[in-house]
C-alpha positions as CSV (number, residue, x, y, z in Angstrom):
1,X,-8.1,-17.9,-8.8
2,X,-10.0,-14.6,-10.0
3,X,-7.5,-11.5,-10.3
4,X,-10.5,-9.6,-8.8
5,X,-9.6,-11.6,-5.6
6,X,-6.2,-10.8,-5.1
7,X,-6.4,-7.6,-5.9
8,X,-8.9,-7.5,-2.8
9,X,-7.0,-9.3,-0.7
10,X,-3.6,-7.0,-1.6
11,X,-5.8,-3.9,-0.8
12,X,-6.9,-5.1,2.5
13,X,-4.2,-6.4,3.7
14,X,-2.4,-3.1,3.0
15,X,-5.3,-1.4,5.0
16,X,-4.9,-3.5,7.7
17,X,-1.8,-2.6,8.5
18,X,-2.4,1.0,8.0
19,X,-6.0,1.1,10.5
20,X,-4.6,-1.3,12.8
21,X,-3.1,1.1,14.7
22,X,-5.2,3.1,17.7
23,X,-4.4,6.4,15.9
24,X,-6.4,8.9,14.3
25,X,-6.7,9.3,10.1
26,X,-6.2,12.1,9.0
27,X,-5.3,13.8,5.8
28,X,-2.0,12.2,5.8
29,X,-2.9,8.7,6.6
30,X,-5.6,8.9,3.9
31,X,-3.3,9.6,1.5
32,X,-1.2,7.2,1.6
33,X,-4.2,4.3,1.9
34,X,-5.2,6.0,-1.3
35,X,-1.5,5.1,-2.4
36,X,-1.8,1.8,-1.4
37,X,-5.3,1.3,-3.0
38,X,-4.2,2.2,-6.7
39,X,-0.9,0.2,-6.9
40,X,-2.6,-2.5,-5.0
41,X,-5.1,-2.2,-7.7
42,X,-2.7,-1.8,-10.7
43,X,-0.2,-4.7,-9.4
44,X,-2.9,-6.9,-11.2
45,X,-3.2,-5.2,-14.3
46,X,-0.9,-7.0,-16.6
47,X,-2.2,-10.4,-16.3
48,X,-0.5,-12.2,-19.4
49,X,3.4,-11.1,-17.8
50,X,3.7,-13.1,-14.5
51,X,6.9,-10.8,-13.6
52,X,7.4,-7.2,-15.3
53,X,9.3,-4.2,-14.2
54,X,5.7,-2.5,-13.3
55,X,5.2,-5.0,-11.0
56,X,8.2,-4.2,-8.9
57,X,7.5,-0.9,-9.2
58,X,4.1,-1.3,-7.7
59,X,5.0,-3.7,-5.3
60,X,8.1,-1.0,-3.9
61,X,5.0,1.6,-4.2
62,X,3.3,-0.1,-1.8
63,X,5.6,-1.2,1.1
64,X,7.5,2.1,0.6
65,X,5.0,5.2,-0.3
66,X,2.2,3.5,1.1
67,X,2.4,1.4,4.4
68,X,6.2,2.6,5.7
69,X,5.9,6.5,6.3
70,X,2.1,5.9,8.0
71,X,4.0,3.4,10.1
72,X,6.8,5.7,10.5
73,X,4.3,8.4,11.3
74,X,2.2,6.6,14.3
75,X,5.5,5.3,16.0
76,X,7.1,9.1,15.6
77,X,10.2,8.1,13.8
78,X,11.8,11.7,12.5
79,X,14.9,11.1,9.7
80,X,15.5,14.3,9.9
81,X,15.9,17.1,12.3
């Protein structure tokens, strides 16, 4: 399949998640879709290495600087006090 298509489909799905909530965006929220848009983006960009440490790196990039604190944000989780 096309690596133009699952870098589409990794960038929406990480949207979804993000705009599925009945909140409002703001600044925040924008940011960290931006976040998820490039290392969605750059997962794909070493097509000829199936597994690399980038990869990992982008993958953590998004789950944990892009869809986990917007998450945390809408549900009002606080870490610390």
């Amino acid at each position: 399949m096309n690596v133009f298509l699952f870098r589409l489909f990794t960038i929406l799905m990480s949207l979804y998640v993000i705009i599925s909530y009945d909140h409002i965006i703001d600044l925040y929220v924008l940011l960290h879709c931006l976040i998820c848009i490039v290392s969605s983006y750059s997962l794909f960009s070493y097509a000829d290495q199936p597994y690399s440490i980038h990869k990992v790196y982008r993958v953590f990039t998004v789950f944990f600087f892009g869809i986990s604190p917007v998450l945390q944000y809408y549900e009002n989780i606080r870490f610390a006090n």
